[in-house]
N, C-alpha and C positions, 0 to 999 in steps of 0.2 A: 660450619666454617665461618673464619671472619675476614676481613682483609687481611691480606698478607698471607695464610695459612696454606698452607704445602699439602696440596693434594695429591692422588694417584686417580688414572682415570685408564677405565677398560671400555672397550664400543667393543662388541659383539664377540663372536668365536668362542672357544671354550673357557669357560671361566667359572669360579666358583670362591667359597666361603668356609673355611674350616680351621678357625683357627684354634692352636691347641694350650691347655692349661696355663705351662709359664706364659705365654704372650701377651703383647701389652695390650689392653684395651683401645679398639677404636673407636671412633664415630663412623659413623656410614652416611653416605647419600645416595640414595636406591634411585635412577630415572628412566621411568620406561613409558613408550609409544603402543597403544594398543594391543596386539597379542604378544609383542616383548614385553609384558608382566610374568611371563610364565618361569622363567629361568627366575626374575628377582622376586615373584612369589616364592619358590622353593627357598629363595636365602631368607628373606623374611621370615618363615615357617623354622626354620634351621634358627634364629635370632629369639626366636619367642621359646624354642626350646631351651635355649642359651641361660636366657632370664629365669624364665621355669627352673630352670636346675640349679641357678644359682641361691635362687630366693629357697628352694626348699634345704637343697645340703649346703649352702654356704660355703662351698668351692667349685675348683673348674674354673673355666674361663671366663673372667668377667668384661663381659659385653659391655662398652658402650654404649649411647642412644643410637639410632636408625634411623633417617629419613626416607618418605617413599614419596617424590613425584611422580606421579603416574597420568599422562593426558589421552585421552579419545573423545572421536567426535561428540559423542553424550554419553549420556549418563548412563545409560542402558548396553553401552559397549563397554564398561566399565566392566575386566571381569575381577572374579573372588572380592568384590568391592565390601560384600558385608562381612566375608574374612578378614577384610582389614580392617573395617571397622569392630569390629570382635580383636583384633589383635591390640588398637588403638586402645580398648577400653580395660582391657588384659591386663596393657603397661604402659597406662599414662607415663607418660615423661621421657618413657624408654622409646616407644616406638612410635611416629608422627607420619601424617598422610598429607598431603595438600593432594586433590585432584585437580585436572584442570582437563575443563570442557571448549569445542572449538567450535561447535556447531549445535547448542542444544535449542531447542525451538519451544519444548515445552517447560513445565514445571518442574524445579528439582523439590525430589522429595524431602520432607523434614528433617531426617536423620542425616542426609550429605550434605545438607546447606553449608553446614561451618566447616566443610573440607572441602567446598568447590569453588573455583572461581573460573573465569572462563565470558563469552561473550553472551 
């Protein structure tokens, strides 16, 4: 997104991600609080098959990029956090994490450094 840009925004309830062949490509901005990763896990996973499918038969729906902020108190309530880091490495450019930590006390490990920020 940048200034000015016309979003749509959903908070909780049933909701979901399926969009079909003709539609136009979006961007996404995935934000979830501790165990609310789990519904925007499953569209992330739904997203990576997206790309998947497009990079192999070169049709279908072409996905836009994806962002996922995702915050909990450390690093270690962080879940499917090396899924996304597996998804991140999958489809650089496509699909992007920032984590963000609000209570972490010890050492974050090397692999989540450059996705974490946090106090």
């Amino acid at each position: 997104c940048a200034l000015g840009s016309e979003v749509a925004l959903r908070v909780g309830g049933d909701f979901f991600f399926d969009p079909q062949p003709g539609d136009s490509p979006v961007e996404l901005v995935l934000i979830a609080g501790g165990v609310g990763i789990n519904p925007l896990f499953s569209i992330l996973l739904h997203i990576a098959d997206l790309h998947g499918y497009q990079e192999d038969k070169g049709n279908g729906y072409k996905m836009g990029t994806v962002k996922l902020y995702y915050s909990a108190k450390n690093t270690s309530e962080l879940l499917f956090k090396e899924n996304i880091l597996g998804l991140m490495n999958a489809f650089p450019g496509k699909i992007a994490c920032r984590f963000h930590v609000t209570q972490q006390s010890s050492q974050i490990c090397k692999d989540l450094q450059p996705h974490v920020t946090g106090k």
